[in-house]
Every structure is written in structure tokens, then in C-alpha cells.
C-alpha positions in Angstrom: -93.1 -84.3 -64.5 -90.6 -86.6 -65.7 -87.2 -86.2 -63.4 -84.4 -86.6 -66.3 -80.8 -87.4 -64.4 -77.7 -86.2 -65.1 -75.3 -88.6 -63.4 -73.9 -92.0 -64.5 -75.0 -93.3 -60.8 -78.5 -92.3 -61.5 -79.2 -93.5 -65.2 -76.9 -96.8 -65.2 -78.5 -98.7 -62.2 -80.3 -102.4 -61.7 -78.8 -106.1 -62.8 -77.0 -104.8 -66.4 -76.8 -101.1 -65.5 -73.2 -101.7 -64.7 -72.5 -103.4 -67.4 -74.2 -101.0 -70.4 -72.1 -98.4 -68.4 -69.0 -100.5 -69.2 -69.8 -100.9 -72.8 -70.4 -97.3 -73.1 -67.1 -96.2 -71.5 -65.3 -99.1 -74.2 -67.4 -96.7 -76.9 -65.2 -94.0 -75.8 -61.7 -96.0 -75.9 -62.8 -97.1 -79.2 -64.0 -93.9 -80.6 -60.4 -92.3 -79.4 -58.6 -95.3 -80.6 -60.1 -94.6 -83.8 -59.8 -91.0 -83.8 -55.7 -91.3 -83.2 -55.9 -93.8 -86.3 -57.8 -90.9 -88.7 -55.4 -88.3 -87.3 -52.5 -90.5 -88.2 -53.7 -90.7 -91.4 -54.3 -87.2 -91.6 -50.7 -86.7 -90.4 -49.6 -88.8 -93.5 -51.9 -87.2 -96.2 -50.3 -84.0 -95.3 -47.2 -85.4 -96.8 -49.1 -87.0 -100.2 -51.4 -84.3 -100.1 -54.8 -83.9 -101.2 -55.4 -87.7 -102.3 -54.9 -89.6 -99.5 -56.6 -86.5 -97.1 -60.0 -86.5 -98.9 -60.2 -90.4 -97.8 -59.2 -89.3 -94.0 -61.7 -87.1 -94.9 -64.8 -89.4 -95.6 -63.8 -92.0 -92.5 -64.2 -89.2 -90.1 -67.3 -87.9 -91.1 -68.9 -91.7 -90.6 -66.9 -92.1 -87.5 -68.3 -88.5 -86.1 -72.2 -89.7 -86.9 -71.9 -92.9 -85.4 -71.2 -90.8 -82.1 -73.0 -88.1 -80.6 -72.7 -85.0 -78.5 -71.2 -81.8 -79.1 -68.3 -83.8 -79.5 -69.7 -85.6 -82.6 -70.7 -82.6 -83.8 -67.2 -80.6 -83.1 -64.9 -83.7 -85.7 -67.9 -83.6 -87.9 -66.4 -80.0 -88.7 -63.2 -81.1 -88.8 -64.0 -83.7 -90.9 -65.5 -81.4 -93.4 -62.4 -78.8 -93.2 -60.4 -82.0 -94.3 -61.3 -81.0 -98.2 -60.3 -77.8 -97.8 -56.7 -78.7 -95.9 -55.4 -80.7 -99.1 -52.4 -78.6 -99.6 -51.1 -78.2 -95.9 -47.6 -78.2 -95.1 -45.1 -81.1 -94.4 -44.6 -79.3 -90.7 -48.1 -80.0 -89.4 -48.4 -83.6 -90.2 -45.2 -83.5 -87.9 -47.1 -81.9 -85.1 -49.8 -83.7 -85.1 -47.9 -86.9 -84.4 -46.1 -85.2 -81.7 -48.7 -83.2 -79.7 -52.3 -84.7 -80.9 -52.2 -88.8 -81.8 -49.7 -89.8 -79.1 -51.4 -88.1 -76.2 -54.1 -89.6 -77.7 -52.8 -93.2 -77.1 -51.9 -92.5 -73.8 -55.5 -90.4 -72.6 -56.3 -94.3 -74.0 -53.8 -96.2 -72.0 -54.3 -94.4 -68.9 -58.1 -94.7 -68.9 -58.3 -98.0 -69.7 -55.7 -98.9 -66.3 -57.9 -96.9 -64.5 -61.2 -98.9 -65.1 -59.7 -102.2 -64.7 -59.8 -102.0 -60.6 -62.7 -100.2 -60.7 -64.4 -102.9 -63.0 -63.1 -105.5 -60.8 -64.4 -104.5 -57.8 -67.8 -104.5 -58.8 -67.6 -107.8 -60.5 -66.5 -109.3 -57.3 -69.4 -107.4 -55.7 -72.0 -109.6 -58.1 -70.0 -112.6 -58.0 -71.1 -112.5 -54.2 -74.1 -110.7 -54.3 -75.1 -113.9 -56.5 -73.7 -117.0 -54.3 -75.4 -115.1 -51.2 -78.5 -115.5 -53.2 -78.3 -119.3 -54.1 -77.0 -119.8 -50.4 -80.1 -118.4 -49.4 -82.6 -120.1 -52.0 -80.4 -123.7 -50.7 -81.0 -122.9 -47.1 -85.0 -121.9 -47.4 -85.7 -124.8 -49.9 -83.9 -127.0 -47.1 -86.7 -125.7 -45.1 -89.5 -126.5 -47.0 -88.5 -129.7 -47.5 -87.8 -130.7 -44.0 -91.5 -129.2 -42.7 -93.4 -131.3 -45.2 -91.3 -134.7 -44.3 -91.9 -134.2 -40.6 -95.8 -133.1 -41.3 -95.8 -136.6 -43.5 -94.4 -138.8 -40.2 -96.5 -136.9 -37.5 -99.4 -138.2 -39.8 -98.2 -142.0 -40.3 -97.5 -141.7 -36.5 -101.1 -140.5 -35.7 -102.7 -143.1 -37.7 -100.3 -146.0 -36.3 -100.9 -144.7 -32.9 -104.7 -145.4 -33.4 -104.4 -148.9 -35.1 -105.9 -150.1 -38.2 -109.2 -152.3 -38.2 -109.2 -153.1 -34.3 -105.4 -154.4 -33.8 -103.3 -152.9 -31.4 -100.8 -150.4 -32.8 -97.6 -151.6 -34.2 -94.8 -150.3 -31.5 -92.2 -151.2 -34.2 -93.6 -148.7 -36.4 -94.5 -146.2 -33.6 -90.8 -146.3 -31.9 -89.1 -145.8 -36.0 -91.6 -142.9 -37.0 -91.2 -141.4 -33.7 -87.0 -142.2 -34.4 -87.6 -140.6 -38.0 -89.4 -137.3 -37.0 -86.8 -136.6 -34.5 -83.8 -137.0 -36.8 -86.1 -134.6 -39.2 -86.2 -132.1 -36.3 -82.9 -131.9 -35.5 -82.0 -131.1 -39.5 -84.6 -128.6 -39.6 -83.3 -126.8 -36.6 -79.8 -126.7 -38.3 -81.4 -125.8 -41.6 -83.6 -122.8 -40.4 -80.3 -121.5 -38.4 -78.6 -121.7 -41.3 -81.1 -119.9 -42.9 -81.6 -117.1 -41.0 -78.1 -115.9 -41.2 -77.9 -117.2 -45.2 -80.7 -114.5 -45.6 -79.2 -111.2 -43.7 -76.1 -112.6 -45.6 -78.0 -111.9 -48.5 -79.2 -108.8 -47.9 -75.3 -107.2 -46.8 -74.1 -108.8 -50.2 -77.2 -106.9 -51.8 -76.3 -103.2 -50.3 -72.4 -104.2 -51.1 -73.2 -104.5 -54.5 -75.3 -101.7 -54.5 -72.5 -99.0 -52.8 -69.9 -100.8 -55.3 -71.9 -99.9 -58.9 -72.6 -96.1 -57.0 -69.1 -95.4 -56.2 -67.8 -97.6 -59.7 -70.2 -95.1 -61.7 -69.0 -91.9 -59.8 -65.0 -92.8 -60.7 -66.6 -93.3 -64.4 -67.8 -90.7 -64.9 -64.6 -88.9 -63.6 -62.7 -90.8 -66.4 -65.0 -90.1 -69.0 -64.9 -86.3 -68.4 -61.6 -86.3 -68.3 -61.5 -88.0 -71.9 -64.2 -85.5 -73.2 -62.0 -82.3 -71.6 -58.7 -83.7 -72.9 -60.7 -84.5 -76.4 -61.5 -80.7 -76.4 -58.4 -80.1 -75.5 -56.9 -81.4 -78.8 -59.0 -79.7 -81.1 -58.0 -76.2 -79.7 -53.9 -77.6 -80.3 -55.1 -78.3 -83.8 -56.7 -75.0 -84.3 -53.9 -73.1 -82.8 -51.6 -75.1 -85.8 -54.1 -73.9 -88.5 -53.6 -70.6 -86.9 -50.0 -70.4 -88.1 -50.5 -71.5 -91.8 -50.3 -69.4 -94.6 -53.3 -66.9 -96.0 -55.0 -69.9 -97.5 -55.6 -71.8 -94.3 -56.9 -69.0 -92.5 -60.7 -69.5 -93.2 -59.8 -73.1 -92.0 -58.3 -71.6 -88.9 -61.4 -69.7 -88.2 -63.5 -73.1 -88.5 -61.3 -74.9 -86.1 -61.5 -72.0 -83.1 -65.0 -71.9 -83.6 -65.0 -75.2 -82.2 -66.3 -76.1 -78.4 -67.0 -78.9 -76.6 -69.3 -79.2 -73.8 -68.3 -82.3 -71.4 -71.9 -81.6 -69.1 -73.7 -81.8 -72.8 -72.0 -84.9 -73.8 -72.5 -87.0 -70.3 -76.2 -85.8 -70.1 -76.8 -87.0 -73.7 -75.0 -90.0 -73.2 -77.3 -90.6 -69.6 -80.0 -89.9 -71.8 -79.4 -92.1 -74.6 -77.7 -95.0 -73.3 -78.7 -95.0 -70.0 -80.6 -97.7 -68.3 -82.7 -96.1 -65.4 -82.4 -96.1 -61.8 -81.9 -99.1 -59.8 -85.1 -100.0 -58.3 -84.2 -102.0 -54.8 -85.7 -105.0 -53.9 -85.7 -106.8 -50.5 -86.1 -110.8 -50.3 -88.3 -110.9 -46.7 -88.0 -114.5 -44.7 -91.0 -116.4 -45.9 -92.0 -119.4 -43.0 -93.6 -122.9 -44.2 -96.1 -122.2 -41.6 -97.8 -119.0 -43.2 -99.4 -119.9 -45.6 -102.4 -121.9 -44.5 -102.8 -124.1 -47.8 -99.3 -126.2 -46.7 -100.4 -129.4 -44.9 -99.6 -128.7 -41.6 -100.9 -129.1 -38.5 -102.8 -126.3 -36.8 -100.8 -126.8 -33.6 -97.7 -126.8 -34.9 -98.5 -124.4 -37.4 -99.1 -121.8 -34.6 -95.7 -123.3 -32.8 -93.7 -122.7 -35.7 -94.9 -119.4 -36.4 -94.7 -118.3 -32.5 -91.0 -119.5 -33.0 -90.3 -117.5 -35.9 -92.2 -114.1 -34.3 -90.2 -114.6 -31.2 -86.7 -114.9 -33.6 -87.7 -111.7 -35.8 -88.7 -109.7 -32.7 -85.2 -110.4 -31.1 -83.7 -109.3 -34.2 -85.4 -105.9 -34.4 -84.4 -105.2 -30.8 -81.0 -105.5 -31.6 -81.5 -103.4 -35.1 -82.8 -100.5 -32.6 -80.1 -101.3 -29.8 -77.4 -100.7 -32.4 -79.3 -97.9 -33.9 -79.2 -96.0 -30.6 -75.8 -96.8 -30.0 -75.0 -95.3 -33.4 -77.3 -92.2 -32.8 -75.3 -91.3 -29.7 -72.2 -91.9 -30.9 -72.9 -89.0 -33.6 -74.1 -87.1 -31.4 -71.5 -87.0 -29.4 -68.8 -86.5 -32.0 -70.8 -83.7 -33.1 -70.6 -82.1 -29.4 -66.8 -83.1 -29.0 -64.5 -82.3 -32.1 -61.8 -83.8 -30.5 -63.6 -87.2 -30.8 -62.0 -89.6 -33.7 -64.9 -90.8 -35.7 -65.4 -91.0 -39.3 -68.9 -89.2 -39.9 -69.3 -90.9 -42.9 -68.8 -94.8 -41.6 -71.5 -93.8 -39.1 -73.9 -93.0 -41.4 -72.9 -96.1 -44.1 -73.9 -98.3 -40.7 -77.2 -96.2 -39.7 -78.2 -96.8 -43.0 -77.1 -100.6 -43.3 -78.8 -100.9 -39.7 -82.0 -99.2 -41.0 -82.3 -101.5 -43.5 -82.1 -104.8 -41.6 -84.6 -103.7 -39.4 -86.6 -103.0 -42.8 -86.3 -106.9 -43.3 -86.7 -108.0 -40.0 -90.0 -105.7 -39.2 -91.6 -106.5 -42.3 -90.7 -110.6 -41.6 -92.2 -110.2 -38.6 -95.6 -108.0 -39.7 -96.2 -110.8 -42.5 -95.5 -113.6 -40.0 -98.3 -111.6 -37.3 -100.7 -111.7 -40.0 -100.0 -115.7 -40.4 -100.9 -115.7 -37.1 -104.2 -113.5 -37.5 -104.7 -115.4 -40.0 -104.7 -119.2 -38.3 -106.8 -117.2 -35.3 -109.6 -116.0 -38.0 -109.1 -112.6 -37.1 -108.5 -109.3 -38.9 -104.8 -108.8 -40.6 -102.8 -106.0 -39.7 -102.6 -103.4 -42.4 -99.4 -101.4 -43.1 -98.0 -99.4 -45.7 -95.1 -102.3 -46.0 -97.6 -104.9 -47.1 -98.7 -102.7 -50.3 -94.4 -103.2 -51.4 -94.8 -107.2 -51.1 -94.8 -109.0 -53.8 -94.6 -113.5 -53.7 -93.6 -115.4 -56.3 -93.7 -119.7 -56.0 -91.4 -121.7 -58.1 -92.1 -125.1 -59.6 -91.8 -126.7 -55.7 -94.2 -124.4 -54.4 -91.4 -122.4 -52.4 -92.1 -119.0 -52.2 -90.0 -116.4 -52.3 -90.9 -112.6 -51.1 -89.5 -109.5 -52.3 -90.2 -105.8 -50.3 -89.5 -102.7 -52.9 -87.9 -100.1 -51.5 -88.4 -96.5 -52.2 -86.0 -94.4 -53.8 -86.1 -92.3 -50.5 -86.5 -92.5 -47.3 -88.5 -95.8 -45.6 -87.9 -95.6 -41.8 -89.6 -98.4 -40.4 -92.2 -97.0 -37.8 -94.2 -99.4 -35.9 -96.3 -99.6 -32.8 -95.1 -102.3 -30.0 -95.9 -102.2 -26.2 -92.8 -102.8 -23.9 -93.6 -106.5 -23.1 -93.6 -109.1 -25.0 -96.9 -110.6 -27.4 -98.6 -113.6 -25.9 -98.0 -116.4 -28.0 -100.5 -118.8 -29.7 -101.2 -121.8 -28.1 -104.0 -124.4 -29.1 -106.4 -123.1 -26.1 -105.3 -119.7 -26.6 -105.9 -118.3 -30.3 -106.0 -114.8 -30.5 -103.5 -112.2 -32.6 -100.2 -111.1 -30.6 -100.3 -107.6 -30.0 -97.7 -105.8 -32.1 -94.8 -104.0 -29.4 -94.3 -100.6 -29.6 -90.3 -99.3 -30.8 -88.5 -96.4 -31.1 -89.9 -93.8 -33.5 -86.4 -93.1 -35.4 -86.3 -89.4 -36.2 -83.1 -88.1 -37.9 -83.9 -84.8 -36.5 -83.5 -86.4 -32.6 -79.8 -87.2 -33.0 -79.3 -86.4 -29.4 -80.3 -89.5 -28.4 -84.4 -89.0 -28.3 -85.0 -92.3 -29.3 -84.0 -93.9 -26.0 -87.0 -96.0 -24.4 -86.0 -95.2 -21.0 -85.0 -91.4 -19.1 -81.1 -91.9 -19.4 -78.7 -90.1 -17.3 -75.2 -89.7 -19.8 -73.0 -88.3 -17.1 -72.4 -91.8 -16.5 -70.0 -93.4 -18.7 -72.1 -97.1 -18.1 -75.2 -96.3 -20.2 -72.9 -95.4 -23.3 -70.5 -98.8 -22.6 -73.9 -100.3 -22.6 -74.9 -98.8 -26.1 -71.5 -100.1 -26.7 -71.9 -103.7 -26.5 -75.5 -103.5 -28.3 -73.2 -102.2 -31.4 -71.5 -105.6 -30.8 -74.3 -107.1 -31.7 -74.6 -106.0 -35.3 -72.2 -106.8 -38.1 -71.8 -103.4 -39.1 -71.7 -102.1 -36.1 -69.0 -104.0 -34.4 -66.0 -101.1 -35.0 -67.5 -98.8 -33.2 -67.9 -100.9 -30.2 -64.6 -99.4 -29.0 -65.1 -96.0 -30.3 -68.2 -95.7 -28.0 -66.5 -97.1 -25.0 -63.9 -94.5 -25.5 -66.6 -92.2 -25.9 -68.1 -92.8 -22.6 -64.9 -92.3 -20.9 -64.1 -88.6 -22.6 -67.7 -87.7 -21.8 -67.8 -88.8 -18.2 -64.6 -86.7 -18.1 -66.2 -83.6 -19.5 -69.1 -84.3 -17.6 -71.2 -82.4 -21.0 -74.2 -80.5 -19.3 -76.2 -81.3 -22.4 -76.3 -85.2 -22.1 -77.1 -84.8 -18.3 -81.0 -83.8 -18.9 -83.2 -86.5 -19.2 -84.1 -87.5 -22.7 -87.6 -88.7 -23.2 -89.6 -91.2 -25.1 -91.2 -90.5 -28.7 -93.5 -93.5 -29.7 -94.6 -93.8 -33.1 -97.8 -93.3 -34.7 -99.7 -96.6 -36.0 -98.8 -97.2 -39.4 -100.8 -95.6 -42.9 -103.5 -98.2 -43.6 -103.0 -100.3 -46.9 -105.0 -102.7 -48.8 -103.4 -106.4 -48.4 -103.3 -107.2 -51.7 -99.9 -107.7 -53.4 -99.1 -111.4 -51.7 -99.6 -113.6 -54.3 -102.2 -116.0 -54.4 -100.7 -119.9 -54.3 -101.8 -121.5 -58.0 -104.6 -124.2 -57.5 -102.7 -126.5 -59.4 -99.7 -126.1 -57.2 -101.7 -127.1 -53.9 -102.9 -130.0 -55.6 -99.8 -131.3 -56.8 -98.2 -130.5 -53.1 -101.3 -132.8 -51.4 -100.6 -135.6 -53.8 -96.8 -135.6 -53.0 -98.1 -135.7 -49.6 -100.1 -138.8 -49.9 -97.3 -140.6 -51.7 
């Protein structure tokens, strides 16, 4: 059953949603520029006449057609009672320059002040959203390119260390590749830093664009109803003039109270016919040098490096659930205490903004575990995240992964134990076992999601919660609120929060076939060997 949408936020979504919607909304000025321009002239041929009226005639019926909707259809009519209107008095050409063609103007001049901030806002949103995304591609590239220079040196430095045809190795040489591959170390470490907060950068710019083109296409489609109701609005002043001409203009009365406009009709029309879909989101996931085993690396230090990078992502999903907790009780609370200043809706803009970091983070980390399967020989981990992955490798060989995300709901549910995976070491290869967290269930907003019993008389385990807030970038206003939180409910000492709240793990993950990473191109991996060997 195909799901037809009603709503400018729903039908002008993705890269040039926006920007249709814009074009669309310029249709409209247009059409009621135009439309004060034939009414003008119609004003006028009242005082010439029939002449000049059957031409006013003829350029609304082409404007009408080239629109659409019920108001199309609606100065279609009018158009057509033009003919019959050729001997009208000198006193409605008068009115309508006084109560139809200059409101007109100004229904024009208002609407078009009103989507000037609103188009601004959103352009500035891109204009970001699209230097986040070469700051990212700069940092990762950066990467890359370090890796493979350091993998190049530790193999000039193993074969100098061995010496060639009997001699002694050259110390020279030893001491400047040795000098080389830690001046490439230190980079890389600044470059992957760099990186990880260019990507989660990103991603913020991403959702700001996104909640920018939602709220921009609500406001729209205020303004355009408002045209369509005020358009409507003008034909019934029209027909109440017809009204109070003589016997002659009384069929063309009728005509012009006959006529209705249906503003609904109109925006589901236009949704329908000049809309562009709904936005499908995409994630860009971390992707590590180390994964994928057909980079020259070393074994080794392919294992170190994606150790490193499991121990950063698993870090940053703690602190996704730290804050998320801290945000859960904080609702929770202000739904217990009234009295409690806390705007609802922020709460649930940063639960949301929180969910979907941990979305990138998780599903970092799951493909960077598989890396790691992967370099041990063992089975990959299958999750429902891996069927959304798609890779893509530019003409360098850098890949870049995107995550689809649902048009619904995609809580991240994963399986962890409370300590820590063993990491992968050259004597021991095996798969880190994944670390159970928090099963998020909107329905536990009191706080169920806690890994540990937790006594909230106390006013220490919610300043706690408090500074794990801190932690997060969109978390870090309420860092205050949920101190002062703790304080009013260690007052009130709330007989609800003093039970014990327990754990709710959450179930493994819905198995999924591991096929939408993309295979590297043959040709790629050769031309990536011979720069090597250069």
C-alpha cells in the first residue's frame, strides 16, 4: 500500500527537497503577482469595456491551466465569466483596485519577508552540513595516507635491519627510518584525533540540517495556506461586487458564489505533484585503515590499531548511555515534580541526538569487531546494522561508509558483558567478546535502564548522572538542571525513586546476512601495492 503524504515536511525531503519546495513557494508569489496584474487589467477594461476585458480574459484562462488545484480551477471560471462581464460598471473597476489587487501586493510582500529568514536558516544549515563533510573526508584521507607511509618505513626498516647480501646493516639508514616512522606517528596520532571529532562533527551538522528543512517546511506551509485562504478570500469580495450589479450580472453573480477553494486539496496536490519524497537518512560510520585486510599492513599492528580504535568506540558508547540515563532521569523526574523547570521538548531533541551518536559509535565499533574476527579467522558477528552498510572507495582507495537509517525507530540494542573485551595481541588471536549495555526502552522512563540497584533518595547518584551529561555536547545544559534536580528531590525525599530499579539486558541482535560491505575493486589493490613498492 503506497503511504501518500500530506505535508510539505514529508514530500520535500533529501539534498534538493528544500530547494524544489522553494521554487514551488516562488510559483505561488508568481502566480499572485500575476494574478494582481490580470485583475488590474480587468479593473481597467471595466472602464473601455468589452475590448480590452476579452483580452484579460484569454491571459487568465492560460495563467489558471498552467496552475493547478481547486484554485486553478476556481480563476479558470472567472476567467470564463470575463466574456460575459464586458459591460460592467465604472464603480467595480474602482473596487477592485481598492479591496482585491492591492491586498494582493501585500499577501505578496508579506510572504515573501516571511521566507527570507526562514530560507536563510536552512542555507546556513547546508553551508555547514557541507564543510563538516569535507572536514571529515580531509581528516580520514589524512589517515589513510599516514598508515600506508609508516607501513612503507617499518618495511625499509625491516629489510635494513637484516642487511643486504651479508654486510652489516647500515645504522645511518636504521637511526633515519626509525627518525621518519616516528615523526609519521606523531601526525597520525594528531590526524586520527582530529578525526574522530571531525566525524561526530559531521554527524551534529547532519541532524542540524535535518531539524532546519523540518521546521523551514512546517513555517512553509503555514505561509502557503495562508496565501491559498486569503486567495479564496478574494474571490468571495469579487463575488459579493457581482452581487450588487444590475439584472444582467446576476447569472454572473451566481458563477462567482459558486466558487470554493479547498487550501487541504491544493497542498496535497501540490505534495503530490511537485513533491520530492522523503528524506532517506544516511549515517557516514568511522572506517579504520586497519579493517580491511587487503591494505598492506602488518598483522601485528593491524590487530594494534584496530584494538586502539575498539577501545576509543567502546568509550564513546559508554558515554552515549551515561548521558542517556542522565537524560532518562531527568524526564522522569520532571514528570513526577511539575514544579521542576525543564523544557520537555529540549529533552527529547537531546535523547534523540544521543540515540543517534550511539547509532554511529555502536555500529563503528560492530564493523571494527568483525575486522578483528576477521584477522583471527573466526566467524563475523551478524547484526541487523550490518544489512544498512553500504562502502564505497574513491579513486585513492579510501573508503567511505554510510548506515541508512529507518524512517522509524532504530534503538541500538546490543549484547556486552560488564568488563572489558580482551584485546588482540600476536600470541593471543581470538574475537573480543561484545559487552553487554543498557537495553533502552522508552517505556522505562523511570530510570530502568540503570546497570546497577540505585538508591535516588540520595541526591549524589543524580549529581553523578549530572556530570555524565557533561560529557555529551548536547547534553551539557542540562548538567545544571539535573544537579538542581537532585537537590529538590533529596528534599522531597519521592518514595517512588527510593525502590531499587533493576537491570534489563538486551536480547542478542536479529541475525543478518553480511553482505552490503562492498567488495575493494581488484584493480584498486593492485594499483595500492604498486604505490607501495615505489
Amino acid at each position: 500500500m503506497v503511504v501518500e503524504y500530506t505535508e510539505f515536511r514529508h514530500c520535500f525531503g533529501g539534498p534538493n527537497g528544500f530547494e524544489e519546495l522553494k521554487k514551488y513557494m516562488r510559483m505561488g508569489s508568481d502566480f499572485c503577482k500575476e494574478l494582481a496584474s490580470v485583475l488590474a487589467e480587468r479593473a481597467d477594461t471595466e472602464l473601455a469595456y468589452a475590448k480590452n476585458l476579452n483580452k484579460s480574459s484569454l491571459r487568465l484562462q492560460k495563467l489558471s491551466k498552467d496552475f493547478h488545484g481547486t484554485l486553478s480551477d476556481a480563476w479558470l471560471q472567472v476567467s470564463i465569466q470575463f466574456d460575459t462581464e464586458a459591460e460592467m460598471h465604472r464603480s467595480l473597476g474602482s473596487t477592485l483596485h481598492e479591496e482585491v489587487i492591492k491586498p494582493i501586493k501585500i499577501l505578496v510582500e508579506n510572504n515573501t519577508k516571511s521566507r527570507k529568514p526562514v530560507e536563510l536558516k536552512v542555507d546556513k544549515a547546508i553551508r555547514n552540513y557541507a564543510d563538516r563533510k569535507a572536514e571529515d573526508y580531509k581528516y580520514r584521507s589524512r589517515c589513510f595516507q599516514l598508515v600506508k607511509e609508516i607501513e612503507k618505513c617499518m618495511y625499509s626498516l625491516d629489510e635494513a635491519q637484516k642487511g643486504v647480501a651479508g654486510k652489516p646493516p647500515n645504522s645511518k639508514e636504521i637511526q633515519k627510518l626509525e627518525s621518519q616512522i616516528s615523526k609519521s606517528r606523531d601526525q597520525l596520532e594528531k590526524s586520527e584525533s582530529k578525526y574522530h571529532k571531525a566525524c561526530s562533527s559531521f554527524e551534529l551538522a547532519r541532524q542540524d540540517w535535518q531539524l532546519e528543512s523540518i521546521e523551514a517546511c512546517n513555517q512553509m506551509q503555514l505561509i502557503e495556506s495562508d496565501r491559498l485562504s486569503q486567495l479564496e478570500h478574494f474571490i468571495k469580495k469579487i463575488a459579493i461586487q457581482m452581487s450588487l450589479m444590475s439584472k444582467k450580472m446576476l447569472k454572473v453573480s451566481d458563477v462567482y458564489q459558486s466558487l470554493e477553494l479547498n487550501a487541504q486539496q491544493d497542498i496535497e496536490l501540490a505534495c503530490k505533484k511537485h513533491g520530492t519524497g522523503a528524506s532517506d537518512q544516511h549515517m557516514h560510520l568511522y572506517d579504520i585503515y586497519a579493517e580491511n585486510t587487503k591494505n598492506m599492513m602488518n598483522k601485528d599492528r593491524r590487530i594494534e590499531s584496530l584494538n586502539k580504535w575498539a577501545q576509543m568506540l567502546e568509550s564513546d558508547v559508554k558515554a552515549q548511555v551515561k548521558s542517556r540515563q542522565g537524560l532518562e532521569k531527568v524526564k522522569a523526574f520532571s514528570k513526577e515534580n511539575p514544579n521542576f523547570n525543564s523544557n520537555e521538548a529540549d529533552v527529547e531533541l537531546k535523547l534523540e541526538s544521543v540515540r543517534l551518536l550511539h547509532i554511529l559509535y555502536e555500529s563503528s565499533l560492530l564493523k571494527v569487531e568483525n575486522a578483528l574476527a576477521d584477522s583471527a579467522d573466526q566467524a563475523k558477528k551478524e547484526s541487523e546494522l550490518v544489512g544498512r552498510m553500504t562502502t564505497t572507495y574513491d579513486r585513492q582507495g579510501v573508503p567511505s561508509t554510510i548506515l541508512k537509517l529507518d524512517e522509524g525507530e532504530l534503538d541500538v540494542q546490543t549484547n556486552r558483558p560488564s568488563a572489558p573485551s580482551p584485546l588482540l595481541s600476536p600470541g593471543n588471536v581470538h574475537t573480543p567478546v561484545r559487552m553487554p549495555m543498557p537495553y533502552f526502552d522508552s517505556s522505562y522512563t523511570s530510570g530502568a535502564e540503570s546497570v546497577v540497584s540505585t538508591n535516588l533518595s540520595s541526591s549524589s547518584t543524580l549529581s553523578s548522572s549530572s556530570s555524565s551529561l557533561a560529557n555529551n555536547r548536547h547534553s551539557y545544559i542540562l548538567t545544571t538542571t539535573a544537579a538542581a534536580a537532585a537537590a529538590h528531590f533529596d528534599r522531597a525525599s519521592h518514595a517512588y525513586y527510593t525502590t531499587n530499579i533493576g537491570v534489563k539486558s538486551a536480547d542478542s541482535l536479529p541475525l543478518n546476512t553480511y553482505d552490503s560491505i562492498s567488495k575493494i575493486n581488484e584493480n584498486q589493490y593492485n594499483n595500492s601495492n604498486r604505490s607501495l613498492s615505489d
